[in-house]
C-alpha atoms as one frame of an Amber mdcrd trajectory, in Angstrom:
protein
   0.000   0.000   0.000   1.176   3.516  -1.241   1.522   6.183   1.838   1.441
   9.971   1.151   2.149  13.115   3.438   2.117  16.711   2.107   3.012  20.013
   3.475   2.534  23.058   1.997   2.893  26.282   3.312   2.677  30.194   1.712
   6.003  32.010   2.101   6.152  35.675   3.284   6.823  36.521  -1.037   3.355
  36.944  -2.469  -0.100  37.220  -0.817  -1.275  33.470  -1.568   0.411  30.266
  -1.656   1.477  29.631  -5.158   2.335  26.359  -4.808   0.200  23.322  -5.987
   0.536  19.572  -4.814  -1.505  17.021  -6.430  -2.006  12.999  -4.840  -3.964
  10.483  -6.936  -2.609   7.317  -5.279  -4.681   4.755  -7.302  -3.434   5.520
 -10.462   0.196   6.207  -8.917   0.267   9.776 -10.309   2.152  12.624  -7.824
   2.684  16.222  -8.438   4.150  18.921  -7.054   4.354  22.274  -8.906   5.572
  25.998  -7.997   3.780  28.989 -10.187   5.644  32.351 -10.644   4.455  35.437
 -12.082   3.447  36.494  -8.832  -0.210  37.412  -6.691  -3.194  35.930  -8.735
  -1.011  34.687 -12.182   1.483  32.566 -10.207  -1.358  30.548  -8.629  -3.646
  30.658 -11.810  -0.560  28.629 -13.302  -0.215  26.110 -10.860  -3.698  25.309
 -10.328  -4.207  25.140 -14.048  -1.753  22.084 -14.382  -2.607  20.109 -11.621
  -6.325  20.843 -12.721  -5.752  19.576 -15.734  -3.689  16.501 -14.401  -6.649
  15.348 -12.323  -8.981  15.811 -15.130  -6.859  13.425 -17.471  -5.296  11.094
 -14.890  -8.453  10.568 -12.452  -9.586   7.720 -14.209  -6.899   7.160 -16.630
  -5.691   3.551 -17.701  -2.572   5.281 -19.394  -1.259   7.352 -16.365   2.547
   7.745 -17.663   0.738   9.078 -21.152  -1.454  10.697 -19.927   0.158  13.077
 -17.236   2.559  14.067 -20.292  -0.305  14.884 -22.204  -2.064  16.752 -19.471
   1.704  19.198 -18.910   1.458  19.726 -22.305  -2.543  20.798 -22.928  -1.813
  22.750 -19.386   1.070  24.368 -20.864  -0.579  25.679 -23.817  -3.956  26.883
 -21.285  -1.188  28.854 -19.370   0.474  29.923 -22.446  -2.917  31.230 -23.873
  -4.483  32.862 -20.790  -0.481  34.943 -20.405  -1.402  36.730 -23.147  -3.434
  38.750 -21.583  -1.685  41.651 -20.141  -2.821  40.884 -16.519  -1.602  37.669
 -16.454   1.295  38.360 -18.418   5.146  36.340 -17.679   3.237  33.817 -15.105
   4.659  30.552 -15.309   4.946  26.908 -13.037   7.405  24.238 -12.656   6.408
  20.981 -12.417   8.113  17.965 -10.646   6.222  14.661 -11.277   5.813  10.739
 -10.731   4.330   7.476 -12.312   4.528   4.101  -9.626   3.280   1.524 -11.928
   4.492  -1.831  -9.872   8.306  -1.892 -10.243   8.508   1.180 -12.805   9.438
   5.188 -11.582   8.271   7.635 -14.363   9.849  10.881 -13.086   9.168  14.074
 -14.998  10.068  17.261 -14.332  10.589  21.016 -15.680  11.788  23.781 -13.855
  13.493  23.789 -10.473  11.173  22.023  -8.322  13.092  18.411  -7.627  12.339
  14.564  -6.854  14.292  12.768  -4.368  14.747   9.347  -3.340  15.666   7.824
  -0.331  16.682   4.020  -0.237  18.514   2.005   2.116  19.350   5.407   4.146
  20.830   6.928   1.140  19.109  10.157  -0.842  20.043  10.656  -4.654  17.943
  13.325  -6.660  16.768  12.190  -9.350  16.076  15.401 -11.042  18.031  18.203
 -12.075  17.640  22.075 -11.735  16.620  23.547 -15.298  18.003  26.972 -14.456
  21.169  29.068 -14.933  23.603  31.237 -12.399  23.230  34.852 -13.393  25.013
  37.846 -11.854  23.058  41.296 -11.235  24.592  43.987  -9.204  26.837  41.983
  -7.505  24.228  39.395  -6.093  24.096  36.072  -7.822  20.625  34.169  -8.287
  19.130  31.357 -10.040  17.464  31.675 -12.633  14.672  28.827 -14.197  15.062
  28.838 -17.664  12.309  26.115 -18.883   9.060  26.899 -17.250   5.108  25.649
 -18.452   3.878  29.022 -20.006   6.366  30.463 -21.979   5.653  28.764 -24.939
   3.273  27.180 -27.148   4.779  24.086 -26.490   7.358  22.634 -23.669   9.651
  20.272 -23.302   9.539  18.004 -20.738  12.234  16.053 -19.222  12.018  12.326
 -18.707  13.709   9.957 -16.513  13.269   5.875 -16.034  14.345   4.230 -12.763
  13.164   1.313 -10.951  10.944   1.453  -8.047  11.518  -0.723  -4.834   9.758
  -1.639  -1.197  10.572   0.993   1.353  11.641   3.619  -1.153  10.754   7.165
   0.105   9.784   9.571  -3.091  10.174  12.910  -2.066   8.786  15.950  -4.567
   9.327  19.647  -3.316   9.385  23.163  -4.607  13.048  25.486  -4.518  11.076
  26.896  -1.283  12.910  24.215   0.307  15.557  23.051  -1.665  17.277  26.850
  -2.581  17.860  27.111   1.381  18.454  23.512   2.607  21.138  21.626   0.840
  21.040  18.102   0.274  23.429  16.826   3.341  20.700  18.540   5.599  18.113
  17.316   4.259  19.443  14.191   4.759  19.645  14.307   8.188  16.416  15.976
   8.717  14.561  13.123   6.909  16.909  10.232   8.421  16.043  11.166  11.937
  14.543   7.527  13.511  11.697   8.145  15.861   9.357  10.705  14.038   6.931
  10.441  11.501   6.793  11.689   8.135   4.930  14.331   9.088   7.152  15.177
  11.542  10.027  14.905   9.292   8.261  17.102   6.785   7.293  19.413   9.077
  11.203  20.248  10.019  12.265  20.378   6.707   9.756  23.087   6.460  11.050
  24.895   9.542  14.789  24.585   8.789  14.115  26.412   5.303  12.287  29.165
   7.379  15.048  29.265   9.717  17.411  29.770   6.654  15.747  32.543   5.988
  13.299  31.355   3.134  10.947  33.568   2.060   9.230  31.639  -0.893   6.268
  29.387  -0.744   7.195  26.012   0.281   5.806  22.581  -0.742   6.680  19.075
   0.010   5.223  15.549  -1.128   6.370  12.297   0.323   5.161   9.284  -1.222
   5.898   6.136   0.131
């Protein structure tokens, strides 16, 4: 039996939580995603993809296909409803799973990640799309392939296998721009607390480390 915890908590950046986490555990399907455009547009693009996610994978028989094809038709909703000049330059990453039996579909684009911990190691199996620019003399990350900017996107695909007791984790840079990986490790890896417990420090130690942006985290296991 699959087990998921999320947390997801607004940031002190914008006025809502733009953020989106999405859980259908029957058809193995697990999403987080992390809008930007800021205020209503950021959220408008988060909500749109996992909306259309759920709409396609619900009752799907084709989950791997179908999730693509949902990014995809979400991508071009987002892309359409940008042009309008109040909604302009939003945007949302997206960091997603398939767990079909033995078989880990990971998809992601942007900067939000997916982790795994087996055998009380962690390995991401994901990486960043986004570049180092310098501004002024501060440095900062920049995504450079988002859902939104264009008519179409690509998508990045990964195969892996999929074991008992493997912990998937799926979070937004909220966390992972603050925490590195070594702490995370240790946060997670603590014996004698919950998930939710876990998740609930990882949470705290990026607000301790001064993160200001919306933070989400999915834990499927």
């Amino acid at each position: 039996m699959v087990h998921v915890v999320t947390l997801s908590q607004k940031g002190d950046k914008s006025a809502v939580n733009e953020d989106a986490c999405l859980a259908l555990a029957s058809k193995g399907v697990f999403v987080v995603a992390d809008g930007v455009g800021g205020g209503p547009s950021g959220d408008f693009a988060s909500r749109t993809l996992v909306q259309e996610i759920e709409a396609l994978c619900a009752t799907s028989d084709q989950p791997e296909e179908d999730l693509l094809q949902a990014i995809q038709s979400a991508n071009l909703k987002i892309y359409q409803a940008g042009q309008d000049p109040k909604l302009n330059g939003m945007a949302t990453t997206v960091a997603a799973i398939v767990i079909q039996g033995e078989s880990l579909l990971v998809c992601h684009v942007g900067d939000s990640r997916v982790y795994l911990l087996r055998n009380g190691d962690m390995s991401a199996l994901t990486r960043d799309h986004s570049k180092l620019i310098a501004k002024n003399d501060v440095q900062k990350q920049v995504v450079t392939n988002a859902l939104g900017i264009r008519e179409s996107v690509k998508i990045e695909i990964s195969r892996f296998s999929h074991l008992i007791g493997d912990q998937l984790l799926l979070m937004t840079d909220g966390i992972s721009d603050v925490v590195n990986e070594r702490r995370m490790h240790q946060l997670l890896s603590v014996e004698g607390r919950s998930t939710s417990e876990k998740l609930k420090s990882l949470v705290e130690e990026s607000e301790m480390a001064g993160g200001k942006d919306d933070k989400t985290v999915l834990c499927v296991f």
